[in-house]
N, C-alpha and C positions, 0 to 999 in steps of 0.2 A: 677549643675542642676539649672534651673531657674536663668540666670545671671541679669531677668528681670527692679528687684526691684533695686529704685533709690530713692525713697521717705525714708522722719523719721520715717514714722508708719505704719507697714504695715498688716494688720487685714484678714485672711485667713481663707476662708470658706469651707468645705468638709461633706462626709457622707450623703449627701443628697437619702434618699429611704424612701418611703413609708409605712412607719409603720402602723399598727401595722404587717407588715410582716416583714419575718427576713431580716437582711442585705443583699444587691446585690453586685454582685464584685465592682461594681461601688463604692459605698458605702465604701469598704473599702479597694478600692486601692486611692481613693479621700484624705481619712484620711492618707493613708502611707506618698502622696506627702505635704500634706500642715505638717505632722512630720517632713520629710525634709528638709522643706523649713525654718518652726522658730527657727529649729537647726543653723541655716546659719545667722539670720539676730537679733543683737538685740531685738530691738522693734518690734517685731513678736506675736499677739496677735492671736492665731486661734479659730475657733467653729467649733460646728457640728451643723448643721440645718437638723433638720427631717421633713419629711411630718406628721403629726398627721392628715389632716383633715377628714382623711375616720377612724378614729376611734372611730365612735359612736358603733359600737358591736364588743366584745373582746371576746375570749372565752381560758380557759388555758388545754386544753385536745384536744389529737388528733381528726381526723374525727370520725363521730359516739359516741362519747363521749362529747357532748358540755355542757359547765359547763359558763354560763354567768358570767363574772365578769362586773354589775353593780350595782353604786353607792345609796344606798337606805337608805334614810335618818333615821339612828339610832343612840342608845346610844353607840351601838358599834363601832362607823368611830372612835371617837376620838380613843380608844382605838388601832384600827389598825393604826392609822395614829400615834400616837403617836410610837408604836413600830417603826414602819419606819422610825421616823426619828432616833430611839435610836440605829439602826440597820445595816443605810446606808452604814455607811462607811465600818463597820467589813464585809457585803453583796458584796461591791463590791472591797475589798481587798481579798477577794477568787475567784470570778471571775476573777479579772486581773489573779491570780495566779491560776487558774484552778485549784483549791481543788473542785474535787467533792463532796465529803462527806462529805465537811459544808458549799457546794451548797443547795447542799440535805437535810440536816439536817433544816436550816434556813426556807424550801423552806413547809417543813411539819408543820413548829411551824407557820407559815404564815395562811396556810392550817385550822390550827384550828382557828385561830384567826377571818378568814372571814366566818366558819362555811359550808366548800365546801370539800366534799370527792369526791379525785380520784384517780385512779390507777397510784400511780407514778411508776411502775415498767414498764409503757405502755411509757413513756417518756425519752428521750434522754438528759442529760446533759446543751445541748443548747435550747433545749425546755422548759426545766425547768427554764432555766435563761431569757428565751424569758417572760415567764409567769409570773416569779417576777416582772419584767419589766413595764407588762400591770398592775396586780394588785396595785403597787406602783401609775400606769398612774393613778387610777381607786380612789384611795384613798389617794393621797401624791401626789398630780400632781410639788408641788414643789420638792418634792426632788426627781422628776425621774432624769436617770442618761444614757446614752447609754449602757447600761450593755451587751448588745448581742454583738454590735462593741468590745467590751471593752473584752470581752472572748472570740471573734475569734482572736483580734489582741493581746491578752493578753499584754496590756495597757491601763493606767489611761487615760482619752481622755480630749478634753478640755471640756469649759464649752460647754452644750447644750442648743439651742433655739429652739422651736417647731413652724411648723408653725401655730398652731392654734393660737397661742400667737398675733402672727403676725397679724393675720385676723381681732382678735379683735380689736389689736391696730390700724389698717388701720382703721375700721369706726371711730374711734375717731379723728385721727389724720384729716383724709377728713373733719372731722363735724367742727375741730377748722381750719383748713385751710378756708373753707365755711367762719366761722364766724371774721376771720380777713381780711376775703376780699382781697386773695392770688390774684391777677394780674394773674398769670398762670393756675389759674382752673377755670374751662366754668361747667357750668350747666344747662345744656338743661334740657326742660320738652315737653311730649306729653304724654296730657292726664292724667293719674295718672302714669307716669313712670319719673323720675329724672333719667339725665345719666351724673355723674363727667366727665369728660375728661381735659387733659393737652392742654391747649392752647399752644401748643409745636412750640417753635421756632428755633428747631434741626434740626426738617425734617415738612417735609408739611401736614403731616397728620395728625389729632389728636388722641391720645392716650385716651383709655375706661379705667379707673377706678374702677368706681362702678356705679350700678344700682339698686334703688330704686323704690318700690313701693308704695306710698300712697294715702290711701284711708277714705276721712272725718275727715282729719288730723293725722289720724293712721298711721304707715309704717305696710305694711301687708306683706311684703318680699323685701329681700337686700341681696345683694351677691359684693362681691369687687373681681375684674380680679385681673391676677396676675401681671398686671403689676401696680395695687397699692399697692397688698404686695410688690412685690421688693423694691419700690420707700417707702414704709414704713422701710424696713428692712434693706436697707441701711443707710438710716436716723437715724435710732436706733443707729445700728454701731459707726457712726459717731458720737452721743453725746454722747455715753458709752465711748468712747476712745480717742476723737481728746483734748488736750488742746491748746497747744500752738505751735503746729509745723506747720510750712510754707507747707508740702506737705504730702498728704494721699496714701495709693494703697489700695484698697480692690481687694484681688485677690480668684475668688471662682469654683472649680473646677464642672464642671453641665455636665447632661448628654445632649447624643448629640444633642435629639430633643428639647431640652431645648434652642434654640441660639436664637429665636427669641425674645420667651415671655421675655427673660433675654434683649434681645437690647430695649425691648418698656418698661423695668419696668428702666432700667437707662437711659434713655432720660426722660423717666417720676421722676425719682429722681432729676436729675438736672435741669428739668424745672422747679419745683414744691419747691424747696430748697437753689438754687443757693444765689437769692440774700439774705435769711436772713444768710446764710453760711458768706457773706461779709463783715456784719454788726456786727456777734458775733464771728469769729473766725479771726485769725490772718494769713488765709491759701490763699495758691499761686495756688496752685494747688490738683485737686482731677483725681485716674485714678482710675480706674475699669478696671479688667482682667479677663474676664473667658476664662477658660482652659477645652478643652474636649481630651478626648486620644485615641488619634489614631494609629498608628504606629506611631508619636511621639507627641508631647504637640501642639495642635492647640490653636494659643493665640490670641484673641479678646481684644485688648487693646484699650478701650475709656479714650481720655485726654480732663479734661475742665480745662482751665486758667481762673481762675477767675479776673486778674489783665485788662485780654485783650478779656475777654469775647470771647475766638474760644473755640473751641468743634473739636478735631479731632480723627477716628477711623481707625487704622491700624489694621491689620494681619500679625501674624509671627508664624513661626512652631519651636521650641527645639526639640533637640533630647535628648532623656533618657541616662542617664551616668550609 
């Protein structure tokens, strides 16, 4: 399966749903493949990337039962956040291994800790593991963990990246690109709106970023497209893992309506990143593969040569072994 990969490094993306709801098939047949893929290949570095952004209200109890899990600043956070972290791992060494009963048991000592009574007999197994999940999200944002993937496919998963991570580090990343005066990023203004775009010279039209509004030198609202997360989140990728090898793949399995914003955030990666990639790394080549499933692997293969400066994008279908 996947006879794709020909590069030294190859960093493998999956899991991608919307949290804080539960996992979607997608989600975690995404994770099966990119498991079978770093069985196969050395230097195989995978993640799971979640949606967090729509997780400003959480709640750990079925309908009609809503019990908010938000954060309010007390004497008591350290205290939970400290058990969390003293707890992580024995929490999600029973999840992999589906022990209910010291799901359950972990899941009520939690329960007192935030000061929230509920009927856990009203709750399901994965509900319950759903809810550690959020609360951990709520009070331990560093040590959350995929635990819902992680107890349906009852396996350790790799590391997890959130996109709200992401979003953040995108204004930043824009704000120091802005101020070393990137060649590839335009900044339009009308009126009090700033609009980033990639002075894109892949395809003829330019690629939105982020949009800004300020007002009397304030910014009174910002929002960054996705196609400056991508182009952030590949970037990321890339310095967490590239040392010294001559050729990268980032290969990430998306859903289907996902094919565009994914083409305009890697055009905007490598427009926006190319040349200082030539000046600090030692690298020949970079390709980017997203894979959607269909009746079989539909592969979107973007190659940029950095030596010769082309950019070329194929299509190819695999069939499931």
């Amino acid at each position: 399966m996947m006879k794709t990969f020909e590069n030294e490094i190859n960093i493998l993306i999956g899991g991608h749903y919307q949290w804080p709801s539960l996992p979607d098939k997608h989600s975690t047949d995404s994770i099966k493949i990119i498991n079978n893929i770093a069985k196969q290949y050395k230097k195989a570095i995978p993640y799971v990337f979640i949606d967090d952004i729509g997780a400003s209200v959480m709640c750990i109890s079925k309908c009609g039962m809503r019990k908010e899990v938000q954060k309010i600043k007390t004497k008591e956070d350290s205290i939970v956040e400290k058990w969390i972290i003293s707890n992580i791992e024995i929490i999600e060494k029973n999840i992999i291994n589906n022990t209910d009963e010291s799901i359950i048991e972990k899941f009520k000592e939690l329960l007192l800790l935030i000061k929230t009574e509920v009927d856990i007999n009203k709750f399901d197994t994965i509900e319950i593991v759903h809810s550690i999940e959020k609360i951990i999200y709520t009070y331990a944002k560093q040590q959350i963990r995929p635990l819902s993937l992680s107890y349906i496919l009852k396996k350790k998963l790799p590391k997890l990246i959130l996109e709200k991570s992401i979003n953040n580090l995108t204004s930043k990343q824009l704000h120091k690109l802005k101020k070393q005066n990137n060649k590839n990023l335009m900044i339009s203004r009308k009126n009090d709106t700033y609009r980033y775009l990639t002075s894109n010279y892949i395809s003829d039209e330019d690629i939105l970023l982020r949009e800004e509004i300020i007002k009397d030198e304030i910014m009174t609202k910002a929002s960054n497209r996705c196609s400056g997360l991508l182009s952030t989140l590949f970037h990321k990728l890339v310095k967490d893992n590239l040392s010294d090898e001559k050729s990268l793949t980032i290969f990430y399995v998306i859903p289907e309506d996902d094919k565009e914003r994914l083409e305009n955030g890697i055009k905007s990666f490598i427009t926006l990143y190319i040349e200082e990639y030539k000046i600090k790394y030692n690298l020949d080549e970079i390709v980017i593969i997203t894979c959607i499933i269909q009746d079989s692997y539909l592969l979107n293969i973007y190659k940029y040569n950095l030596l010769e400066d082309t950019y070329i994008h194929t299509i190819k279908s695999e069939n499931y072994e």
